[in-house]
C-alpha positions as CSV (number, residue, x, y, z in Angstrom):
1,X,-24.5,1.6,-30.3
2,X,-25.7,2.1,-26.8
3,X,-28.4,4.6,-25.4
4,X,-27.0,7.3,-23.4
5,X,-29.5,5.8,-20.5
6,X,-27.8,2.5,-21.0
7,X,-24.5,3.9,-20.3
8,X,-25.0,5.8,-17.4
9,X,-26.7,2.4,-15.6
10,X,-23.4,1.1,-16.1
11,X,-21.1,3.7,-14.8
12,X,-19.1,2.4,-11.6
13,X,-16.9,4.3,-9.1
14,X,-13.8,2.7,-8.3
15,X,-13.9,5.0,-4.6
16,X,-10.6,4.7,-3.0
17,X,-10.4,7.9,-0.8
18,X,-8.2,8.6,2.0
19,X,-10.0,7.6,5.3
20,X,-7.7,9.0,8.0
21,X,-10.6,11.8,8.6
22,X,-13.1,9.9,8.7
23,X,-12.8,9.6,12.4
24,X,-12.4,13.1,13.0
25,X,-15.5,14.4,14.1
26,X,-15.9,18.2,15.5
27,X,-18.2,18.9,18.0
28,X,-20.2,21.1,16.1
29,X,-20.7,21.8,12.4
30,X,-19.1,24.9,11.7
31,X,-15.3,23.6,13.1
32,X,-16.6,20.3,10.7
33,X,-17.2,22.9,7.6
34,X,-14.4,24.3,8.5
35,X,-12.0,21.7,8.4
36,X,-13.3,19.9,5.2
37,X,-13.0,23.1,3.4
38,X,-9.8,23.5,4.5
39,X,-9.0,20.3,2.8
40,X,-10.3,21.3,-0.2
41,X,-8.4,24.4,-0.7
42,X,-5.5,22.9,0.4
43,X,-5.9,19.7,-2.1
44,X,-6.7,22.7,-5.0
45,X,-10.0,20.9,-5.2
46,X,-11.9,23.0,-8.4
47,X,-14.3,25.8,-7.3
48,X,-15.1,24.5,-3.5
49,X,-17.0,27.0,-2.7
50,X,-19.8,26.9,-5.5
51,X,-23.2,25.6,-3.9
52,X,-26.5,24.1,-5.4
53,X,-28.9,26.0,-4.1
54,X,-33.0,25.0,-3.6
55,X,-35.7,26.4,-1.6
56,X,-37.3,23.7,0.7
57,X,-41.0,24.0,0.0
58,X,-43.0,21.1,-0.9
59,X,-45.2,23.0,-3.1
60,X,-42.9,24.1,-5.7
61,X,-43.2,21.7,-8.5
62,X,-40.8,23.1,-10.7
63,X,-37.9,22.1,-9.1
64,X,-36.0,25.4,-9.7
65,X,-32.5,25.4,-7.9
66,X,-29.3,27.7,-9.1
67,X,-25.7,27.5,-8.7
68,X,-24.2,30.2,-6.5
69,X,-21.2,30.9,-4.6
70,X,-20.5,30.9,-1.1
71,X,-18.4,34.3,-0.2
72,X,-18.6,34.1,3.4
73,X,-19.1,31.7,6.5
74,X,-19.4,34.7,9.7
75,X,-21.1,34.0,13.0
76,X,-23.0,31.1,12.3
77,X,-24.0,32.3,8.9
78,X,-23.4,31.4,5.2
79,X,-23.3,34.5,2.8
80,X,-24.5,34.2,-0.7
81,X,-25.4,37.1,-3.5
82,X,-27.8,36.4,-6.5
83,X,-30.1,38.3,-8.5
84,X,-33.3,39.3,-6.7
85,X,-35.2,39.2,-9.8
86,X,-37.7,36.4,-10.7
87,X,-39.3,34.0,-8.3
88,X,-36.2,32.1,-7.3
89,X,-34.9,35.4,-5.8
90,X,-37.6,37.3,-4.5
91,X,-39.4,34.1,-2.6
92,X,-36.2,33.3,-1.1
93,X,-36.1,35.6,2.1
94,X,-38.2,33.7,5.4
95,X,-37.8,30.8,4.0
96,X,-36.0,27.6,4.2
97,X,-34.0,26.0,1.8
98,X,-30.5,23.7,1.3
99,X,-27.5,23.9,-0.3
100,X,-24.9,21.2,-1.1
101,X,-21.2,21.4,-2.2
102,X,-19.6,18.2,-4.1
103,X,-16.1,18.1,-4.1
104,X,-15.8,14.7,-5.9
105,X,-11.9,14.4,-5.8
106,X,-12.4,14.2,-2.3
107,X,-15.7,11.8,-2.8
108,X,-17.0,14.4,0.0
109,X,-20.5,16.2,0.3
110,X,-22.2,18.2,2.9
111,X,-25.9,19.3,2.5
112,X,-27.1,22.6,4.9
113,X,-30.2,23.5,5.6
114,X,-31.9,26.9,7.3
115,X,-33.5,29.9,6.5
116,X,-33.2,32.2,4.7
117,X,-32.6,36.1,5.4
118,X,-32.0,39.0,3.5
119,X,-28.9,41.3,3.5
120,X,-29.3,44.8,4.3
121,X,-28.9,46.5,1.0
122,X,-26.3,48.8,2.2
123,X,-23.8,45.5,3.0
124,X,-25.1,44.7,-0.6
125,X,-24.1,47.4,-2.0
126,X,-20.9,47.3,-0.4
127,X,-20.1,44.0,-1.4
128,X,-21.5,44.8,-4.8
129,X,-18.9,47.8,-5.9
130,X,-16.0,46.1,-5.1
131,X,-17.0,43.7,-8.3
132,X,-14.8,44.2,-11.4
133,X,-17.1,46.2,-14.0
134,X,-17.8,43.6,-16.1
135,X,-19.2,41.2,-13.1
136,X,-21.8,43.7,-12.5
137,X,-22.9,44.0,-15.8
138,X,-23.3,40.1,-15.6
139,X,-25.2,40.5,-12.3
140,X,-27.6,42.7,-13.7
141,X,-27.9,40.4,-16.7
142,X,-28.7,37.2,-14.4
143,X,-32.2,38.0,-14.3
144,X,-34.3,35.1,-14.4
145,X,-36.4,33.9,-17.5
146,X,-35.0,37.2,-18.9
147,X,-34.0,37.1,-23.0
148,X,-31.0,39.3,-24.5
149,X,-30.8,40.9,-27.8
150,X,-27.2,42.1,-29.3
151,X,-24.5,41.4,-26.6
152,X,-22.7,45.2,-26.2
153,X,-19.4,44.9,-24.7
154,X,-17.5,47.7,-22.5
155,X,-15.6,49.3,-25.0
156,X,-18.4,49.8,-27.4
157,X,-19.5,53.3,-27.7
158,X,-23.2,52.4,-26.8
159,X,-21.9,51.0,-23.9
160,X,-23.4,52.3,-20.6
161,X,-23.1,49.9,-17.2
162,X,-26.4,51.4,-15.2
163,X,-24.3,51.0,-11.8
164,X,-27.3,53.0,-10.0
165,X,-29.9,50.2,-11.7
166,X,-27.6,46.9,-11.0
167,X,-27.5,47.3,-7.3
168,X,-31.3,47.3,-7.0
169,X,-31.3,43.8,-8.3
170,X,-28.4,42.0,-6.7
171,X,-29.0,41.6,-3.0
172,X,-27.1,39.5,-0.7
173,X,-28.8,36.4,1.5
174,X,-27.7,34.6,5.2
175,X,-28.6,31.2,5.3
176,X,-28.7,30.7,8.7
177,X,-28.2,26.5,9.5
178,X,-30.4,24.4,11.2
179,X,-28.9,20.7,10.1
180,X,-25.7,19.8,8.5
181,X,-25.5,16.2,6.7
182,X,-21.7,15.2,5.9
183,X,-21.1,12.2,3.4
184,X,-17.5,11.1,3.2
185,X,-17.3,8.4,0.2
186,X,-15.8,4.5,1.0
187,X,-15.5,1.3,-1.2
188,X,-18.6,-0.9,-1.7
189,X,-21.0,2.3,-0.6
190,X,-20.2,1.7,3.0
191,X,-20.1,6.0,3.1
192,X,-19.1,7.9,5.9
193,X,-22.6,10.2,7.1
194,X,-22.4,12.7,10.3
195,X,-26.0,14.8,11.1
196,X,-25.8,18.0,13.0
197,X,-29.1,18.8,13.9
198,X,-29.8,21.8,16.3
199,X,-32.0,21.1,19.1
200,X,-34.5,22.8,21.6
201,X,-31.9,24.2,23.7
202,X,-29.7,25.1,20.3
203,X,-27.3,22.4,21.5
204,X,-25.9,20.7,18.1
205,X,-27.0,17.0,18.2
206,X,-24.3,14.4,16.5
207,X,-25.2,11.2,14.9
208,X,-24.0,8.4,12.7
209,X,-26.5,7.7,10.0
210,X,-27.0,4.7,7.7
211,X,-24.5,4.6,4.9
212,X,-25.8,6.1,1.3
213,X,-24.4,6.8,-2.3
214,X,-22.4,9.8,-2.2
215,X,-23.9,10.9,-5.5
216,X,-27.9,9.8,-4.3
């Protein structure tokens, strides 16, 4: 029988996508976000707006990154929420870090980078009591490197939700973009990349960069 290592050096991607995009190029990243996450709503594509998220700094050796969702795109600015709690959370405001999207029924990527911001905590807040009930008590339970005893669910008597306590942790972030990579999958690797990288006069700069696994 073989190694799990040994099968995974043998995977191969038969990438056949549709290419009549691939020409398409906006003249600046957010009309390029835009339309590729159009696509994927409109193609049904599962959960397009969940993110990897990592803070860029090259002293971290951990390696820590979490999955979030993206619940807003608004003047130039990507809105996340995540628990505050732990180092992940707490060293994220003033500083940069990246997220990427895979949406691998399209064999499409895009990587963002920029910093980092914190919400005001009243927008939080906001945001934060229009969740259902039971996605605030899983908010407040996000913390990181936290441990659980007994699970108590919402119609236990011993049940009590701590709104007041909840909010305090769960914040909301801007990630404000400095450089968006696009990677559109082709046969034999030959992968369709577009930079937008913001320059000294905050123009957006466009360029064509050498083809790389979609997956690398």
């Amino acid at each position: 029988m073989k190694s799990v290592p040994n099968l995974l050096s043998i995977i191969r991607y038969n990438i056949n996508p549709d290419s009549s995009d691939s020409d398409k190029i906006a003249g600046n990243p957010y009309d390029q976000f835009r339309n590729w996450t159009g696509d994927a709503s409109l193609n049904g594509t599962p959960l397009p707006d969940s993110i990897s998220l990592k803070m860029e700094d090259p002293d971290d050796m951990n390696g820590d990154f979490r999955i979030v969702v993206i619940k807003g795109f608004i003047n130039g600015r990507f809105i996340f929420f995540t628990n505050y709690d732990g180092t992940r959370g707490n060293n994220l405001p003033d500083t940069y870090a990246s997220i990427a999207l895979l949406w691998r029924d399209l064999y499409k990527r895009i990587k963002i980078t920029g910093r980092v911001q914190l919400m005001p905590k009243e927008e939080s807040d906001r945001y934060y009591s229009n969740k259902p009930l039971i996605s605030q008590i899983h908010s407040d339970s996000d913390g990181e490197k936290q441990f659980i005893g007994d699970i108590i669910l919402p119609d236990s008597p011993s049940f009590s939700p701590g709104i007041e306590d909840v909010r305090i942790n769960w914040r909301g972030f801007y990630l404000f973009p400095r450089y968006f990579e696009f990677c559109h999958g082709h046969q034999f690797l030959l992968n369709y990349r577009i930079k937008y990288s913001i320059g000294r006069d905050n123009a957006w700069n466009i360029r064509r960069l050498f083809p790389l696994s979609l997956y690398g």
